[in-house]
C-alpha positions as CSV (number, residue, x, y, z in Angstrom):
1,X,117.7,104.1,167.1
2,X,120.5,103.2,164.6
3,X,118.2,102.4,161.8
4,X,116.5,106.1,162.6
5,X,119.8,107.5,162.2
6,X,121.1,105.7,158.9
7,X,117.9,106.2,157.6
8,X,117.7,109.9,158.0
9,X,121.7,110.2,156.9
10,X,120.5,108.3,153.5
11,X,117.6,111.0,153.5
12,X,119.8,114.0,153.6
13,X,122.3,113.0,150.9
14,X,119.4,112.4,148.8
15,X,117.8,115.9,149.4
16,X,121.5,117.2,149.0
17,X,121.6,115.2,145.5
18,X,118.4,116.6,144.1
19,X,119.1,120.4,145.1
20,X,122.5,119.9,143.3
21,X,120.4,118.4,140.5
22,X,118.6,121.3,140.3
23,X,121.4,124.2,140.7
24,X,123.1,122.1,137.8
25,X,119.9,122.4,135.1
26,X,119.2,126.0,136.4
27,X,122.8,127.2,135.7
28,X,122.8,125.2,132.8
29,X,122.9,128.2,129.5
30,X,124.9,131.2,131.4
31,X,127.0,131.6,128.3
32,X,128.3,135.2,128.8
33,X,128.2,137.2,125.2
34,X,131.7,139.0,124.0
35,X,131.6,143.0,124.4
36,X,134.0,145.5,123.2
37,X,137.4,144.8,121.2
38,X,137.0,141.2,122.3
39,X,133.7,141.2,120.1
40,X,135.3,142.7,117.4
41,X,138.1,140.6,116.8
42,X,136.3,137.6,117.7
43,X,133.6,138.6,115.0
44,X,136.4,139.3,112.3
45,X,138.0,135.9,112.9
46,X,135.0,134.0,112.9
47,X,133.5,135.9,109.5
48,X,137.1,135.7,108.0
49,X,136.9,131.9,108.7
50,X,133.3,131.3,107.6
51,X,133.7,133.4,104.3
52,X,131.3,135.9,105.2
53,X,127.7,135.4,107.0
54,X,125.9,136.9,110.3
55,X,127.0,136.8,113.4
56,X,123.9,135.5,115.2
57,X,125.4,134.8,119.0
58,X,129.1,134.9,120.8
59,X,130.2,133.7,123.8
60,X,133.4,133.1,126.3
61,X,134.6,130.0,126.8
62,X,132.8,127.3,124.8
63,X,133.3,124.0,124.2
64,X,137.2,124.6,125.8
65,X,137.8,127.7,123.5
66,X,138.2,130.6,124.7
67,X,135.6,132.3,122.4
68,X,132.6,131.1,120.2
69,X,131.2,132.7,117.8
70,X,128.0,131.3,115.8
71,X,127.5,131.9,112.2
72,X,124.4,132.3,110.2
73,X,125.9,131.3,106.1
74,X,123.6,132.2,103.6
75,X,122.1,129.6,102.9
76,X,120.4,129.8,106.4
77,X,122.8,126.7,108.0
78,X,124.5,127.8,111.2
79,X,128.6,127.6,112.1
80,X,130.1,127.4,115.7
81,X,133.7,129.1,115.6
82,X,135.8,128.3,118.3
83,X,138.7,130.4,118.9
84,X,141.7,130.3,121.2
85,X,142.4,133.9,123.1
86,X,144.8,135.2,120.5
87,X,141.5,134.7,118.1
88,X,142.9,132.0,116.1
89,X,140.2,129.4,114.6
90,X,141.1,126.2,116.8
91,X,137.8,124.5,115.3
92,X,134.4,124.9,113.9
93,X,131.1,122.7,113.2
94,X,127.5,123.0,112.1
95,X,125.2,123.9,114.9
96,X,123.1,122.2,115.5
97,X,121.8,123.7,118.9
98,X,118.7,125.4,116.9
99,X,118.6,128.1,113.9
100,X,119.1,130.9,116.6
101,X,117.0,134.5,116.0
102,X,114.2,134.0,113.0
103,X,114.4,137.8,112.6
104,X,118.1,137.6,111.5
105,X,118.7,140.1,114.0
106,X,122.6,140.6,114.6
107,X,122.5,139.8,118.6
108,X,125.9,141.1,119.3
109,X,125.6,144.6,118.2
């Protein structure tokens, strides 16, 4: 009777293990985009910083900035901006997550 009982304990945390496995990977890309004023200002800091360019997806809270903002340059690379909530630059790097919309399409707008 034991054995029935540590065996079916071991059973549930391992179903409880997987179904948090899986609410993990499906909640895995809810980046929420920037709207209003916050997209503005957040736009105009990251295009101040990149020199110019196309704003090709933002987001809140990325990467433990309060905003990111990705960059198409033109030569066709991509720029992550972070920025803190006073939309100061705090850091940036090449993406390298993909080349984002082939159209070009502004997302954000």
């Amino acid at each position: 009777m034991t054995r029935k009982l540590v065996l079916l304990a071991a059973l549930v945390v391992a179903v409880g293990a997987v179904s948090a496995g899986f609410a993990i990977a499906a909640g895995g890309d809810d980046d929420q985009p920037l709207t209003g004023s916050t997209l503005t200002k957040a736009k105009a800091a990251a295009l101040e910083h990149t020199g110019g360019g196309t704003v090709v997806e933002t987001e809140m809270g990325d990467d433990g900035a309060a905003y990111g903002v990705e960059v198409r340059l033109g030569d066709g690379s991509q720029v992550e901006v972070n920025l803190d909530e006073n939309f100061n630059v705090i850091g940036s790097a090449a993406d390298d997550d993909g080349q984002g919309d082939e159209d070009g399409a502004d997302d954000d707008d």
